[in-house]
C-alpha positions in Angstrom: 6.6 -29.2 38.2 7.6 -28.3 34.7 5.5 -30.9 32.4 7.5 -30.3 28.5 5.7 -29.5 25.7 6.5 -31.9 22.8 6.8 -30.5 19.9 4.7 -30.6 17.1 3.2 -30.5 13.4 1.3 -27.3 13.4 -1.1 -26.4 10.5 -0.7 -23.1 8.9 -2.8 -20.7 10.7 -5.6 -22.9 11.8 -3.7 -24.7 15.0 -0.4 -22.6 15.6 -0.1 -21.0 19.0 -0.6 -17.4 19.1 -2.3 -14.7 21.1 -3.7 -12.0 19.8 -2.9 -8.5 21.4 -5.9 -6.4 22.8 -6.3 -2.8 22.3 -7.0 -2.4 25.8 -4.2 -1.8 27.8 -3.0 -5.1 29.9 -2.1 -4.2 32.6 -1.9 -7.1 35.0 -3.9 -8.2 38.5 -0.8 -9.3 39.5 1.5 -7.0 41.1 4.4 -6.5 39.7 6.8 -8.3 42.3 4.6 -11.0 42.1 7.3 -13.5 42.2 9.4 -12.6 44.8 6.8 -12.8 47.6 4.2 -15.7 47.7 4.8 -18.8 49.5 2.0 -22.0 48.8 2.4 -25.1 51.0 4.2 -27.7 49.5 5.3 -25.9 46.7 8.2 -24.0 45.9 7.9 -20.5 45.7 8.1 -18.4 42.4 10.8 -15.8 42.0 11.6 -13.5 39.4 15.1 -13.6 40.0 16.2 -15.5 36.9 20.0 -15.0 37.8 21.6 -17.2 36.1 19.6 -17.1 33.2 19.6 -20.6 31.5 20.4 -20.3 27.7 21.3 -22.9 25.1 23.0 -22.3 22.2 22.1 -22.3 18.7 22.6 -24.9 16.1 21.9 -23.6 12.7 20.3 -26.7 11.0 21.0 -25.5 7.5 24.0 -24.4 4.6 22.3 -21.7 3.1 19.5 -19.6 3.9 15.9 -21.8 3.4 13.9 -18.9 3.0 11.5 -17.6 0.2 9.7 -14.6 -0.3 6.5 -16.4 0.5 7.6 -17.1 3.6 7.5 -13.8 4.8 4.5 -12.6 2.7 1.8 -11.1 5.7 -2.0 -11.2 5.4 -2.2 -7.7 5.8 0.1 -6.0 3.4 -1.1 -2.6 3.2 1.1 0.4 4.4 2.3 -0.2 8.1 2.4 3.4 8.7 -1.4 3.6 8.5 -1.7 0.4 11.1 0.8 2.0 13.6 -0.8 5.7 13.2 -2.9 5.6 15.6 -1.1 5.4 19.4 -1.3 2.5 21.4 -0.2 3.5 24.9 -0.2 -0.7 26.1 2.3 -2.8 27.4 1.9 -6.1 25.1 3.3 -8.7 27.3 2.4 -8.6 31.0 3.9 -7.1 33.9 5.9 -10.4 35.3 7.4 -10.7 32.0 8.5 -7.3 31.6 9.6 -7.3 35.4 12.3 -10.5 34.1 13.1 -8.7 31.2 13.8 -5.8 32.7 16.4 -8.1 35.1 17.7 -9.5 32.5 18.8 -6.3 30.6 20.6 -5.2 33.7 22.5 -8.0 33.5 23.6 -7.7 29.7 22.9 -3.9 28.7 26.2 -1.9 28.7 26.5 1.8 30.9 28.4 3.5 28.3 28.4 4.2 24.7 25.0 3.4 22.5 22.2 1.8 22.3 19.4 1.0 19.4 16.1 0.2 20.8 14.5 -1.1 17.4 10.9 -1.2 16.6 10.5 0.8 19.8 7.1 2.2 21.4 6.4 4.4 24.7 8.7 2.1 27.2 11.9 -0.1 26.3 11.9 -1.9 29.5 15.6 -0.9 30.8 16.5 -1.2 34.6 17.3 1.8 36.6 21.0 1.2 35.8 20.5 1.9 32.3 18.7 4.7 33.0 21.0 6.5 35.7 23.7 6.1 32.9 21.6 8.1 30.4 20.5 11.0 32.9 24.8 11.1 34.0 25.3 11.0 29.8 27.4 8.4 29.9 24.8 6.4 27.8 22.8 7.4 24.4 19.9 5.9 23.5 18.3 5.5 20.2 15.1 4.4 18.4 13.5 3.9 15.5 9.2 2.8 15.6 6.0 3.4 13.7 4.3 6.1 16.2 5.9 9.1 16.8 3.3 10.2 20.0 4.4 7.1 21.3 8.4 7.7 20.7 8.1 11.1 22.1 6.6 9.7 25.4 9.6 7.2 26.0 12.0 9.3 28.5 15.2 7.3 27.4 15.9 9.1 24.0 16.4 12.4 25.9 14.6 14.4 23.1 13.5 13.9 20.1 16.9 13.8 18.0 17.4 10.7 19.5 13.9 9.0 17.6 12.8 8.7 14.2 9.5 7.1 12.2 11.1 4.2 10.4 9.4 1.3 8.5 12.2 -1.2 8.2 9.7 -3.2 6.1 11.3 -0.2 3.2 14.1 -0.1 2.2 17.0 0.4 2.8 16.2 -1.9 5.7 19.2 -0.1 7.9 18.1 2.1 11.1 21.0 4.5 10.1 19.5 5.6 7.3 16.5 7.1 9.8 19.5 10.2 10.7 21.2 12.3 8.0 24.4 11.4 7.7 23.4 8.4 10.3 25.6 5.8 8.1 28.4 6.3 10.7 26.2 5.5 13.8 28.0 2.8 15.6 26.2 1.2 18.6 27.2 -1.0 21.5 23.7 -3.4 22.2 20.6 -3.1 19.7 17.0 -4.5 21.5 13.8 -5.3 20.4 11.2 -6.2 22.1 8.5 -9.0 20.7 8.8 -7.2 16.8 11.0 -9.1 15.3 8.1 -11.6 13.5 6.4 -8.4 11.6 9.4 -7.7 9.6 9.1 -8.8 6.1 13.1 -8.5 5.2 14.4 -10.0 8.6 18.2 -11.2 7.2 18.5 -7.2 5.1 17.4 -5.8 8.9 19.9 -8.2 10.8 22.8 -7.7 8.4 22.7 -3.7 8.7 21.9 -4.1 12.1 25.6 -5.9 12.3 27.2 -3.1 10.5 26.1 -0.5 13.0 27.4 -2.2 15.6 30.9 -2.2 17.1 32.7 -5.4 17.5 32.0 -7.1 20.6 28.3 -5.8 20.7 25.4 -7.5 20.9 21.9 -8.1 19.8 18.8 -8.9 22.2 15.9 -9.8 20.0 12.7 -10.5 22.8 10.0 -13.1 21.5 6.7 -14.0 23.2 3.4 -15.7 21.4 1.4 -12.0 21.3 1.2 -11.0 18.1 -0.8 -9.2 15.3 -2.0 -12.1 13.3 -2.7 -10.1 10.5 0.9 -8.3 10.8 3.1 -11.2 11.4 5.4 -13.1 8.6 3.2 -16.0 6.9 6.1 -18.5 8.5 5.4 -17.1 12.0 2.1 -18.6 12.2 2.7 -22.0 10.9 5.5 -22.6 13.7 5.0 -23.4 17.4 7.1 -21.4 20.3 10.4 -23.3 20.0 10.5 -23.7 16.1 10.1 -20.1 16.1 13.1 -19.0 18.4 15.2 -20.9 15.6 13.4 -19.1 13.5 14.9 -15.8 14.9 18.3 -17.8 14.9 18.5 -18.4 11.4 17.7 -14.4 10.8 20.7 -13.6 12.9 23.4 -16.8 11.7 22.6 -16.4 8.1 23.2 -12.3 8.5 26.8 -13.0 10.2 26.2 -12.6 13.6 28.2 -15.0 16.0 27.8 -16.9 19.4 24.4 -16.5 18.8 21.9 -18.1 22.0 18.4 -18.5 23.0 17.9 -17.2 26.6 14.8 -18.4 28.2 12.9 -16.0 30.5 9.6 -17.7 31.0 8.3 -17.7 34.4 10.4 -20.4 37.0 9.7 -21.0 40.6 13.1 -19.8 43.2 14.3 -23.4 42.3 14.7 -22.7 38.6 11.8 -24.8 37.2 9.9 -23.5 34.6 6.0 -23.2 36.0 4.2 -22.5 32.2 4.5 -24.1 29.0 5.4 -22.8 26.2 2.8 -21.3 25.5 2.0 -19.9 28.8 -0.3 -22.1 30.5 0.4 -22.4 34.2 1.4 -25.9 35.0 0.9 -25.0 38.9 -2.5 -25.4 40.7 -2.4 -22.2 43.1 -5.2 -19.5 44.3 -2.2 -17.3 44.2 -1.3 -17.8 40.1 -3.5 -17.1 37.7 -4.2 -19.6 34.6 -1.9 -17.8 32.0 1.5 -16.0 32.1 3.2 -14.3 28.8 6.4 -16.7 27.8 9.1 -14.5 26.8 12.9 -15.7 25.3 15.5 -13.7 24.1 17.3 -14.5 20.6 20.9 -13.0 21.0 24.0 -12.8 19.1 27.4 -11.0 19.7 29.4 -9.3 17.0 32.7 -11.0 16.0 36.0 -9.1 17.3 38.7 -9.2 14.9 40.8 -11.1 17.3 38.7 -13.9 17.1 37.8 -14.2 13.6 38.6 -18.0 12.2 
């Protein structure tokens, strides 16, 4: 049974939830369709079919952005290019989570046209759909991250025109501006996957983000709790799991994006009930689950159609 976790005051750094990435690679003990094959007595079993995927929407609690420049101000400022240099071929949420994200983009990822994979690494995490699309060239995919070894290992971008070493915590803050002549790139869907806390200009990065993409597209910004303490925004780590996802939703409402939604792909059983916390913790006594499982959300938005504009 799903117990809530009530929310809250967190001390700045000292109690906030947050897990700290390894450098060895995490590969789980579980296998990866976990979900979708253990039964326990008297319990419901787990499935990581999260069709329909419950979301709630947004509701921006303020006028104007609240946000200082101290909030964003990271205990490790030095150059991120000299962090990232060195490769890290590791999946940084585990293999259920990335099994339901991967199901989740198949249901919202589009077959034609473009898509930015921002703050990308060695695997984005698309379904086979998206994949078949981009081997029949009906879809382009393209990236901007910190390691190019890593880049040049992820089979979606099709070559290496279709990557670049980018440090959006530089201006000008606009993934275009990674290509010559890039400021006409238009794309369909922009992703990120659990980067979104290390960037020091987030509302800059979300309003070029909305002027490279065509109307009617969308945003899918992934959150979990694993993180790079000494990389992440000061704010990041004085909020628990929830206050963060609002977090993300002020980045996007305040840069202009619309409809904007938190979609919650933390572990459920086949009944929909959500078997961690929010942090993680498995709620379930079972042999067959193990004490911890990465909680994952998506923060999306949709660009405004000119039809609709109020």
């Amino acid at each position: 049974m799903f117990l809530p976790h009530y929310l809250r005051t967190v001390k700045p750094t000292l109690t906030a939830p947050w897990r700290a990435y390894s450098s060895f690679n995490r590969t789980s003990s579980i296998p990866f369709n976990f979900f979708s094959g253990f039964a326990v007595a008297n319990m419901a079993s787990a499935s990581l079919d999260t069709s329909p995927f419950s979301s709630t929407s947004y509701k921006p609690k303020y006028d104007t952005w609240p946000y200082n420049d101290s909030d964003f101000v990271r205990y490790d400022e030095n150059d991120d290019g000299v962090f990232y240099r060195q490769p890290r071929l590791v999946t940084h949420i585990d293999d259920p989570s990335i099994a339901r994200l991967t199901q989740y983009y198949d249901t919202v990822l589009p077959k034609t046209g473009r898509i930015m994979d921002m703050c990308t690494s060695w695997k984005s995490f698309y379904p086979s759909s998206v994949k078949e699309a981009i081997q029949k060239k009906d879809l382009e995919v393209y990236g901007v991250g910190l390691n190019a070894e890593e880049m040049a290992l992820n089979g979606v971008f099709m070559g290496p025109d279709r990557w670049r070493v980018m440090d959006l915590n530089k201006p000008p803050h606009d993934v275009r501006a990674a290509w010559e002549g890039g400021q006409d790139m238009q794309f369909d869907a922009v992703t990120c996957v659990v980067s979104i806390d290390y960037l020091n200009k987030p509302l800059e990065v979300c309003r070029k983000l909305l002027e490279a993409t065509h109307e009617g597209g969308t945003v899918h910004l992934v959150i979990s709790n694993r993180c790079f303490p000494n990389k992440v925004v000061r704010r990041w780590m004085m909020l628990d799991e929830r206050s963060r996802l609002e977090f993300v939703g002020d980045y996007l409402h305040f840069a202009g994006w619309k409809d904007v939604e938190i979609v919650d792909l933390c572990a459920k059983d086949e009944s929909g009930m959500r078997i961690t916390d929010d942090q993680g913790t498995v709620l379930l006594r079972s042999p067959y689950l193990p004490d911890h499982l990465d909680p994952l959300w998506v923060v999306r938005a949709r660009k405004e159609t000119s039809g609709t504009a109020k």
